[in-house]
KOLKOL-455772 format. One record per residue (C-alpha): residue in three letters; x, z, y. Coordinates in steps of 0.05 Angstrom, whole numbers, padded with zeros to 5 digits, always signed. Layout:
# residues N
ALAXZY
...
//
This chain:
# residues 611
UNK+00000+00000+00000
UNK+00028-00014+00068
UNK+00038+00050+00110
UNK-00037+00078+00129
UNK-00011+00087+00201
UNK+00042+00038+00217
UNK+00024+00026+00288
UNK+00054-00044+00295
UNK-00008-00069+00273
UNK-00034-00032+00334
UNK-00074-00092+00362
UNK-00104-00121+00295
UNK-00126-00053+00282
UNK-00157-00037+00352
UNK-00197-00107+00346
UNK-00210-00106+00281
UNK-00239-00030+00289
UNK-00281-00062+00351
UNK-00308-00123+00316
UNK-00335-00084+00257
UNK-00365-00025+00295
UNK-00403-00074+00331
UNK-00425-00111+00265
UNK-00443-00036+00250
UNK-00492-00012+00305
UNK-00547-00050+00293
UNK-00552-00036+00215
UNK-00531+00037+00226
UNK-00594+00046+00271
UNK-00640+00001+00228
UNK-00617+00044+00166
UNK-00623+00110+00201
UNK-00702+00088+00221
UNK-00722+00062+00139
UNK-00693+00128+00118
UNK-00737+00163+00158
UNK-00690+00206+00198
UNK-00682+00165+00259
UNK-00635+00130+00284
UNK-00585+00181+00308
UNK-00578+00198+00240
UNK-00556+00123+00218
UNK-00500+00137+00281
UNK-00484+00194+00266
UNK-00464+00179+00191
UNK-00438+00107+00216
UNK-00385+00147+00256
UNK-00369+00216+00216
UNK-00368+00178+00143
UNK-00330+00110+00181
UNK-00274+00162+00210
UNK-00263+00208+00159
UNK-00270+00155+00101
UNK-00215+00110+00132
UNK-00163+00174+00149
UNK-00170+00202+00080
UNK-00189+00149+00037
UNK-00143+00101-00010
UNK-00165+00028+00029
UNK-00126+00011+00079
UNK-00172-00037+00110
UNK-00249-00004+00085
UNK-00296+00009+00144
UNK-00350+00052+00113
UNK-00422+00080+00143
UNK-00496+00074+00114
UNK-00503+00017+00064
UNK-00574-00012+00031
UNK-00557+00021-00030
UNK-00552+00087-00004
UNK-00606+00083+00044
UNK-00651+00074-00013
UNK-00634+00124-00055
UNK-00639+00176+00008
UNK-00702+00155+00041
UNK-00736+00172-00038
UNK-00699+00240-00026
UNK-00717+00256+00048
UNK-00795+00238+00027
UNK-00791+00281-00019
UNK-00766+00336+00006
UNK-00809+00332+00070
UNK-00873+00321+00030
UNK-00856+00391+00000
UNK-00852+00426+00071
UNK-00916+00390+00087
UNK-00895+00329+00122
UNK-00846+00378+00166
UNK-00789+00339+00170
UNK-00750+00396+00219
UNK-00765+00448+00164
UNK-00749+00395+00106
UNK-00680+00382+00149
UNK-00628+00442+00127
UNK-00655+00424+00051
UNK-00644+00345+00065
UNK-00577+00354+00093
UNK-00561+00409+00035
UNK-00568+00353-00014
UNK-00526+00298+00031
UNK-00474+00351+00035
UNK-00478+00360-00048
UNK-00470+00292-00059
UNK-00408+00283-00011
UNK-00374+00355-00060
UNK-00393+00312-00112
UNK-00354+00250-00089
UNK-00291+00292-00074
UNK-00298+00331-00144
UNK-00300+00256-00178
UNK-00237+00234-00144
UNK-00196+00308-00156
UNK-00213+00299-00242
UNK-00193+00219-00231
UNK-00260+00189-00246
UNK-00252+00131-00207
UNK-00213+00093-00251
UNK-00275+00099-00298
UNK-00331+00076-00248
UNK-00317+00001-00271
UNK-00346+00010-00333
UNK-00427+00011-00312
UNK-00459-00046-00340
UNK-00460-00107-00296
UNK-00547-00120-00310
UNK-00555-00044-00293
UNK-00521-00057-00220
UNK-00555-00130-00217
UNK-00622-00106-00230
UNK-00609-00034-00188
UNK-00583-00076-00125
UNK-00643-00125-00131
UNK-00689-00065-00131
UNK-00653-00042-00068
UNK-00669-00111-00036
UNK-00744-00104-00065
UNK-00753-00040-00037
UNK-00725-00051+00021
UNK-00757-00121+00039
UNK-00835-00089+00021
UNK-00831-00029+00051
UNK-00812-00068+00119
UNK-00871-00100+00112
UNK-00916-00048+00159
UNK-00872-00031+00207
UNK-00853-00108+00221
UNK-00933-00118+00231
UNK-00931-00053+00280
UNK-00982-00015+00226
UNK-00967+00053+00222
UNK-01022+00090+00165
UNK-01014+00159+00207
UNK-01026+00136+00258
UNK-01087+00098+00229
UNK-01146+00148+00253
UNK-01203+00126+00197
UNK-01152+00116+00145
UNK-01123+00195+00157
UNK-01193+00226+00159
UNK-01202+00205+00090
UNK-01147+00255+00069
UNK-01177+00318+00115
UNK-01214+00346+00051
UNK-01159+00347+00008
UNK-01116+00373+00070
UNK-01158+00434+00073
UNK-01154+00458+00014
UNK-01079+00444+00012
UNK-01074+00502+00078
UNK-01119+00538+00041
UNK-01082+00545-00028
UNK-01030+00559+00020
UNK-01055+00615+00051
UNK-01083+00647-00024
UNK-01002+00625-00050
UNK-00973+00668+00011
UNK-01027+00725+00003
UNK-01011+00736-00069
UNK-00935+00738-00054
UNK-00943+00798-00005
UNK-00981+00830-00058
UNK-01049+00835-00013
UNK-01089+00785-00053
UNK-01137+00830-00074
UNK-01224+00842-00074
UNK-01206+00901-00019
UNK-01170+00851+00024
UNK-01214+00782+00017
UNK-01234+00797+00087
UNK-01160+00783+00120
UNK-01166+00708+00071
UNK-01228+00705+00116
UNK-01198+00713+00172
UNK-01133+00670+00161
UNK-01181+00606+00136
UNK-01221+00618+00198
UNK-01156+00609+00252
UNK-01140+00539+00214
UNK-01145+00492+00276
UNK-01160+00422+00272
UNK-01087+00401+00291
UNK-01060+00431+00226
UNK-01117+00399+00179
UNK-01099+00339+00216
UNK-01023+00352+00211
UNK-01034+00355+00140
UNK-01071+00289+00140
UNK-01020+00256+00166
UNK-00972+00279+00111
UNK-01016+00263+00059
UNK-01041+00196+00088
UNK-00963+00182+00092
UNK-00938+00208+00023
UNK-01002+00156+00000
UNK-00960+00094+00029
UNK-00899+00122+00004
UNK-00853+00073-00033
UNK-00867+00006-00066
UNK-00929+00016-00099
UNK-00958+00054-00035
UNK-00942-00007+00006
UNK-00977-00054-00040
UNK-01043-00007-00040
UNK-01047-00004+00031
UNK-01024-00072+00050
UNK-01098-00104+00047
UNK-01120-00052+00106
UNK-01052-00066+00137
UNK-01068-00145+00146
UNK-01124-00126+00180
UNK-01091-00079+00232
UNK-01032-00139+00250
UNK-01003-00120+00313
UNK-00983-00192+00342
UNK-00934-00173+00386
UNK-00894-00126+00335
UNK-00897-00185+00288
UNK-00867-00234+00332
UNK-00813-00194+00351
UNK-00787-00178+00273
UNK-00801-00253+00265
UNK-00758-00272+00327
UNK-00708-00222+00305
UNK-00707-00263+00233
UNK-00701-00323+00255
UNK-00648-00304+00303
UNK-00605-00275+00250
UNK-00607-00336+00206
UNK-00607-00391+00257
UNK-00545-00369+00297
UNK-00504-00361+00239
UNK-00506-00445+00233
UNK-00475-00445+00306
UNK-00417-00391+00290
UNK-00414-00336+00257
UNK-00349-00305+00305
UNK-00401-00273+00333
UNK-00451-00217+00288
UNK-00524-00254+00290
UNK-00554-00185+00273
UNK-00523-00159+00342
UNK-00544-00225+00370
UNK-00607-00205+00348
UNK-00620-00142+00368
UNK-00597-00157+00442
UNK-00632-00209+00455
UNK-00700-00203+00425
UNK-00695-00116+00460
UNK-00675-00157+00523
UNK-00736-00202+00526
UNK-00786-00137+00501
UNK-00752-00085+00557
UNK-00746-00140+00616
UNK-00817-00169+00612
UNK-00841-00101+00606
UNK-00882-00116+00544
UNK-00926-00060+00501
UNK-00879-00055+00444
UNK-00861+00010+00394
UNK-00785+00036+00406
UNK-00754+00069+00365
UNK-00739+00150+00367
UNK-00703+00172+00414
UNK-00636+00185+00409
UNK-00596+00245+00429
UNK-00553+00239+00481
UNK-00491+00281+00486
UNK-00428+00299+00427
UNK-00474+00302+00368
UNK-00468+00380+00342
UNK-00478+00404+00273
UNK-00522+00435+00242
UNK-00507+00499+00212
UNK-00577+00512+00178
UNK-00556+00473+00127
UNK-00516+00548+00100
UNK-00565+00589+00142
UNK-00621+00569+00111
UNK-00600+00549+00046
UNK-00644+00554-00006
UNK-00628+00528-00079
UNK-00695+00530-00097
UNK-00712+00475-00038
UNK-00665+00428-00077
UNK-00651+00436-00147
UNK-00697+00381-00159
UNK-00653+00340-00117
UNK-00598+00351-00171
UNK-00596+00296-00195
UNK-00607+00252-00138
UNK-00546+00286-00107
UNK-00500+00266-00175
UNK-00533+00186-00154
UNK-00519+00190-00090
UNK-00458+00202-00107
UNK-00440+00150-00163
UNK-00478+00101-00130
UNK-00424+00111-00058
UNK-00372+00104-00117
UNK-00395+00046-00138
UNK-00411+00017-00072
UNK-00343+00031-00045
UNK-00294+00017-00100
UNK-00327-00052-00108
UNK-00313-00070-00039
UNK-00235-00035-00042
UNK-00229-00100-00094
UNK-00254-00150-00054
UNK-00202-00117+00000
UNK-00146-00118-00049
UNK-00164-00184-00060
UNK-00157-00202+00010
UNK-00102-00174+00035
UNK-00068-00172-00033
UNK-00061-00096-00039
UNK-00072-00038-00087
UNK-00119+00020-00069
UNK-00119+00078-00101
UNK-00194+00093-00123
UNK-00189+00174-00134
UNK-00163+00175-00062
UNK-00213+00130-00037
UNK-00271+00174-00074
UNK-00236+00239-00035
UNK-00236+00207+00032
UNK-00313+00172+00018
UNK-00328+00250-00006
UNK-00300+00284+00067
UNK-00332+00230+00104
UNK-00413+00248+00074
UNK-00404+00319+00073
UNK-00384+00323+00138
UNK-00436+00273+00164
UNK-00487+00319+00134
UNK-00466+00376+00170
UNK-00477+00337+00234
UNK-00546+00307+00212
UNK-00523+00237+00179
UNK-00551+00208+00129
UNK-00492+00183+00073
UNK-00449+00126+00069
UNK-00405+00074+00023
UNK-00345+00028+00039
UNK-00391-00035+00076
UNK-00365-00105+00038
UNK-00387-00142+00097
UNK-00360-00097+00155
UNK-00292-00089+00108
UNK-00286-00167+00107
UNK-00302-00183+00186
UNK-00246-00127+00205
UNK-00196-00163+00157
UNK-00213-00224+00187
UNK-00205-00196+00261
UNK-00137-00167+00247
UNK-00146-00092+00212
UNK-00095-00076+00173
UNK-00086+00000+00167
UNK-00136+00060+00160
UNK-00131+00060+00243
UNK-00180+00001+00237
UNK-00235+00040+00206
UNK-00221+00105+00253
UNK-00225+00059+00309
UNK-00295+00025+00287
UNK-00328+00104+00286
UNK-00291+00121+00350
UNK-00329+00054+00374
UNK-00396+00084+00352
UNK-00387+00145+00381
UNK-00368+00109+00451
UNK-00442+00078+00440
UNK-00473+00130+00421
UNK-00449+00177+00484
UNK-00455+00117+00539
UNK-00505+00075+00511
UNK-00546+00130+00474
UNK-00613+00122+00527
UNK-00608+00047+00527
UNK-00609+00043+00458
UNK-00671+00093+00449
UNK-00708+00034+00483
UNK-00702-00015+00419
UNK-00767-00047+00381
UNK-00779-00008+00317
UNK-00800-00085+00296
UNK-00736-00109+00315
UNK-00704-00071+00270
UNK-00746-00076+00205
UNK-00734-00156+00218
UNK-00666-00130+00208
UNK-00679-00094+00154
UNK-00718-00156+00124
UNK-00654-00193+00127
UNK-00622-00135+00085
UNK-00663-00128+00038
UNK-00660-00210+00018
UNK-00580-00205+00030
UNK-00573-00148-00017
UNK-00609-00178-00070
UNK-00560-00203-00134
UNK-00589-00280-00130
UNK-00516-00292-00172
UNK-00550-00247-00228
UNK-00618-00278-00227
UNK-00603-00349-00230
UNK-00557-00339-00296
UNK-00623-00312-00325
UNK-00634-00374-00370
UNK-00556-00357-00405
UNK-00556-00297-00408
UNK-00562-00262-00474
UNK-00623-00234-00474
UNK-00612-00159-00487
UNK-00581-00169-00415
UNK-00637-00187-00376
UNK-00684-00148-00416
UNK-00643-00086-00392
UNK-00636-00116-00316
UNK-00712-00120-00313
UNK-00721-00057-00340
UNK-00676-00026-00281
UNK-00710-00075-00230
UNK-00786-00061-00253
UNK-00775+00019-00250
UNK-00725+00029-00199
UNK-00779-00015-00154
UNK-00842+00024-00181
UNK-00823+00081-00202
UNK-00751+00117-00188
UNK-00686+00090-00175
UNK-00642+00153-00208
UNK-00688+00149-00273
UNK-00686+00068-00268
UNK-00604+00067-00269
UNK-00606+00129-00327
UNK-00650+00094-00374
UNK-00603+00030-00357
UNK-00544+00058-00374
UNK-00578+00090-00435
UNK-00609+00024-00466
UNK-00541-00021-00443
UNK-00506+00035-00492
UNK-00552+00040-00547
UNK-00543-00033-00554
UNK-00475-00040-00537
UNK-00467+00000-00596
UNK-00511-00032-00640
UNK-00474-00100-00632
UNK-00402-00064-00646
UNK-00433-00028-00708
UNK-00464-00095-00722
UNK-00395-00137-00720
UNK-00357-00085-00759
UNK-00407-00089-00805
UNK-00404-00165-00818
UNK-00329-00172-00817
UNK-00319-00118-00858
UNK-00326-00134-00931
UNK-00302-00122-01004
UNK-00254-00175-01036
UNK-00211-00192-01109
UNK-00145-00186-01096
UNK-00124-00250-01062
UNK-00055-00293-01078
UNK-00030-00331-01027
UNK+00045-00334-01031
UNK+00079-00346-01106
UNK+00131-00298-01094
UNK+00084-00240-01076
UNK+00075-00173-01103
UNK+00007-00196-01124
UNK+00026-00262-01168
UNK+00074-00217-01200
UNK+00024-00167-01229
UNK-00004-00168-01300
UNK-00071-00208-01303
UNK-00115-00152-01332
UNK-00093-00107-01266
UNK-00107-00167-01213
UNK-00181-00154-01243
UNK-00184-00079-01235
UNK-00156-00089-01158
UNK-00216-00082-01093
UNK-00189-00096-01031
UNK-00239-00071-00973
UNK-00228-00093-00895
UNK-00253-00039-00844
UNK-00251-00090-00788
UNK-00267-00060-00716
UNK-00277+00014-00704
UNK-00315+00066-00763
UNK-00363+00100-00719
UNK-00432+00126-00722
UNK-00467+00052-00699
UNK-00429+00024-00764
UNK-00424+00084-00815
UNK-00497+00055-00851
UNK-00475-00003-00875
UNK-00406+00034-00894
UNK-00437+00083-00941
UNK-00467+00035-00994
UNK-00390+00015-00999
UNK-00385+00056-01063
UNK-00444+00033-01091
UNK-00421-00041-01088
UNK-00358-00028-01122
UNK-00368-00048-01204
UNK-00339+00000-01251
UNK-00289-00055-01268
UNK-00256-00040-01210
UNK-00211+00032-01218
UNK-00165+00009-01162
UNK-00188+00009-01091
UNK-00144-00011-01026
UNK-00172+00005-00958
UNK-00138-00043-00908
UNK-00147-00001-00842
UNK-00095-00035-00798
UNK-00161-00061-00758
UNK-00189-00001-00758
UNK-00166+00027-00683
UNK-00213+00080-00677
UNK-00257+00135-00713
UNK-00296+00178-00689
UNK-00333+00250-00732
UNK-00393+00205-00760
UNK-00342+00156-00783
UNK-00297+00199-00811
UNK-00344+00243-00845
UNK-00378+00180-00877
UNK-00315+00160-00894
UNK-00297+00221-00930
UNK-00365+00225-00968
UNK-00355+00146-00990
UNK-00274+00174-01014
UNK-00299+00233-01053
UNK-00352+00189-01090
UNK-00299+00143-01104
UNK-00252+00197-01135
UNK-00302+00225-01178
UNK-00321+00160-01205
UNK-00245+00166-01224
UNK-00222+00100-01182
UNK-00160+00107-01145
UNK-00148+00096-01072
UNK-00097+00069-01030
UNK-00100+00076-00951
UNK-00065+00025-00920
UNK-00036+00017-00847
UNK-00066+00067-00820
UNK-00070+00071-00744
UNK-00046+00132-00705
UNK-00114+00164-00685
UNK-00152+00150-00753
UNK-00087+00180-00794
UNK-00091+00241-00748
UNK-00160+00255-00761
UNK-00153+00243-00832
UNK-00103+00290-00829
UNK-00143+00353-00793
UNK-00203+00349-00844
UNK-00144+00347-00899
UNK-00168+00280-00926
UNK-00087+00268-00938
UNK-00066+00301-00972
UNK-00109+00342-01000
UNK-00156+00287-01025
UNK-00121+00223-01028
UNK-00037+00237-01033
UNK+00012+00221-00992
UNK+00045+00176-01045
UNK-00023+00128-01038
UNK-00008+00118-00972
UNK+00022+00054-00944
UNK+00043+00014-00894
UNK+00032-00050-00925
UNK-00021-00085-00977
UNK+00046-00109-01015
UNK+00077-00040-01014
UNK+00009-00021-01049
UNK+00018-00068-01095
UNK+00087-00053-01121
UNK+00067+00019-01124
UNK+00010-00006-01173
UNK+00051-00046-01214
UNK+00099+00010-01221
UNK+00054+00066-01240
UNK-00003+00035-01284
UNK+00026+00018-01348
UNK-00002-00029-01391
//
């Protein structure tokens, strides 16, 4: 790696840094809106995972921040966390961040055991049909706020939920009562009283959580889409669509310039200057952003153990994400990074954007590759591209509170079809089809259903058959065989003939484990009684694990008490060890009938059975 801070690249690294913050901002913002923590939290992770990423990570060149992937995967987490504080999102915060700041210890515990190395071997379908999700998810759940439709704020569609909302407060109320131990006949009358203070803004409150956990997701789009048409705001619509159209159109006149930036300045210019009725976005905070120490103060495990295992994704998924685009910066710049170091850095960057309120990050492919191009060559670059950020965010913070919400869900639109794997999909028709069975599988449910169970049960099926097809080739190239004679000077052409007839030779080809020990077992019952002299040829045989090598011993034993006996032959290091704890050798097969050789077998053979 070239020194992280050799500041003769000064320049590249300043412009580089510059170019890709800017590529940054708008996606930072329009991530920090769809994961519904607002757009100061997409800054505020752009700049505390981009600086702390690049001065502790292992890529020289990686400019990190929010990425689609990891967008996703929070905005299912902060829903449902929120929906279980009753559509409070401050109260849901400390718990949110809590789980952000998990996934970041997480990240730096993977790199410190040197996982990383190990991160490349996640099935390719279960990241093609996982990253088409993210595109999916992304791209419909765009849909309403790109048609200004917003079902909270939807008055008829909200009421519907004010039953259900009161006796949510109210099983509140009988939940709190019975935890201070005053739920009781004597004491109905204080129930009474408490039900009676319920004002309409908290049944409505409660509505409005409700109505929104209802539209949640996928699947909550869809349902409510029909009402949605008929609610179009036209003015929010054109806007996303003149933000689309922007984005692809001006990257056919250059693309030295980012269209999404292009983008989101000129179609906020045309919506602020003519004074039009549009919906900005949150505002953001202006001022150094501060942290936010309720993340220990009010700490509560109970808030997020169900979050778990969405922390452990988070974190695998930033792994993922970011070690994929280290190689396509190795491949660029023709370096080596080193991926436990990178995992660190990624690790310090998300935990210490969650203590400030940002939502997590990943090394950016697209943001690596335009500060390459623009001259980065050290970590500097990617320091520089947060300091940029943070420049924005403290001069430009007010200014940028006045953006469309539509102008950035067009943005998002354009994510969501980028991120899609369109190189997995169209090799559909070739692939084998266990393959795309499992990348539909992980597309359908992460889409639907969840994208942590979606990439498990991936990973779980892509295993299950994995192993199935090695148990099923050792099977079929392993066999039973006559002694074979293939050279007139060998030990075999020189044995008597009514020996050659009591000689098995069996291949174990591939490695003995527990997806190949059925067909392994009926070995002994497939060996005549002819037969008293039995070679195993194990030199293929690279690995073993305890199904294999108990079968193995079961299928010895029979052999030996059928009175046949065995010869191992080249036996590989870790087999021969095993064989060795569980006293197989000696103890059951000697080490004189040991060999490294089928011909050293054979001489053995000849010397010792006498006719």
């Amino acid at each position: 790696m070239k020194n992280p801070f050799d500041f003769k690249f000064l320049k590249g690294d300043i412009y580089g840094g510059l170019t890709a913050g800017i590529v940054a901002l708008p996606l930072a913002l329009a991530f920090g809106v769809s994961s519904g923590l607002g757009p100061s939290a997409g800054l505020y992770g752009a700049i505390f995972v981009g600086f702390f990423a690049a001065l502790f990570g292992g890529t020289n060149t990686q400019i990190s921040g929010p990425t689609a992937p990891m967008t996703a995967v929070s905005m299912l987490v902060i829903a449902g966390i929120v929906a279980t504080f009753n559509g409070d999102i401050n109260l849901a915060l400390p718990a949110i961040l809590a789980v952000f700041l998990l996934a970041g210890l997480i990240q730096v515990a993977l790199g410190l055991i040197g996982l990383g190395k190990y991160i490349k071997y996640i099935p390719y379908p279960v990241v093609s049909g996982f990253m088409t999700a993210i595109g999916v998810i992304i791209l419909i759940t765009q849909i309403l706020p790109s048609i200004g439709y917003y079902p909270k704020e939807d008055i008829e569609f909200v009421d519907q939920f004010k039953p259900y909302a009161e006796e949510i407060i109210l099983d509140n109320i009988l939940k709190e009562e019975a935890g201070e131990g005053v739920l009781v006949l004597e004491d109905f009358q204080e129930t009474i009283k408490r039900a009676a203070n319920i004002t309409p803004a908290q049944i409505q409150k409660e509505s409005q959580a409700l109505a929104s956990k209802e539209v949640s997701g996928v699947l909550g789009t869809l349902k409510i889409l029909p009402r949605a048409m008929q609610n179009i705001n036209w003015l929010e619509l054109l806007l996303a669509l003149g933000t689309i159209i922007i984005i692809y159109g001006f990257k056919r006149i250059t693309t030295k310039v980012p269209s999404t930036l292009v983008a989101l300045v000129f179609m906020s210019g045309i919506a602020i200057f003519l004074g039009l009725d549009y919906r900005p976005i949150e505002e953001i905070p202006s001022g150094l952003p501060i942290p936010d120490f309720r993340v220990f103060t009010q700490f509560s495990f109970s808030s997020i153990s169900p979050y778990i295992f969405s922390a452990i994704t988070l974190a695998l998924l930033g792994a993922i994400d970011t070690l994929l685009t280290s190689v396509v910066a190795d491949n660029m710049t023709k370096t080596k990074h080193l991926p436990n170091k990178e995992l660190i850095g990624q690790g310090i960057g998300n935990s210490i954007a969650a203590l400030f309120g940002g939502i997590p990050g990943a090394g950016a492919t697209i943001r690596t590759v335009v500060n390459i191009k623009a001259g980065g060559k050290t970590r500097l670059s990617g320091m520089f591209a947060g300091l940029v950020l943070l420049i924005v965010l403290l001069a430009l913070g007010p200014v940028a509170s006045q953006i469309p919400a539509a102008v950035l869900a067009g943005i998002l639109i354009t994510v969501g079809i980028g991120v899609m794997d369109y190189k997995g999909l169209k090799a559909i028709p070739c692939m084998p089809k266990q393959e795309v069975i499992i990348m539909f599988v992980v597309l359908i449910l992460a889409s639907v259903w969840n994208l942590v169970y979606a990439v498990g049960i991936g990973l779980l099926i892509s295993s299950l058959m994995f192993m199935k097809a090695i148990g099923d080739l050792t099977s079929a190239q392993s066999h039973l065989s006559p002694l074979l004679i293939d050279d007139e000077d060998s030990a075999a052409k020189q044995l008597p003939e009514n020996l050659k007839d009591k000689i098995v030779v069996k291949q174990i080809m591939g490695p003995l484990f527990f997806g190949s020990t059925s067909d392994f077992q009926r070995l002994s019952q497939e060996i005549s009684e002819e037969s008293s002299l039995v070679i195993f040829n194990m030199a293929p045989m690279q690995y073993i694990d305890q199904s294999g090598l108990y079968v193995l011993e079961d299928v010895l034993i029979d052999l030996v008490n059928q009175g046949k006996k065995i010869m191992l032959v080249a036996i590989p290091k870790q087999p021969k060890h095993l064989l060795g704890v569980i006293d197989i050798i000696p103890e059951l097969i000697p080490t004189t009938q040991i060999f490294d050789s089928i011909e050293d077998s054979l001489a053995w053979i000849k010397e010792t059975e006498k006719v």
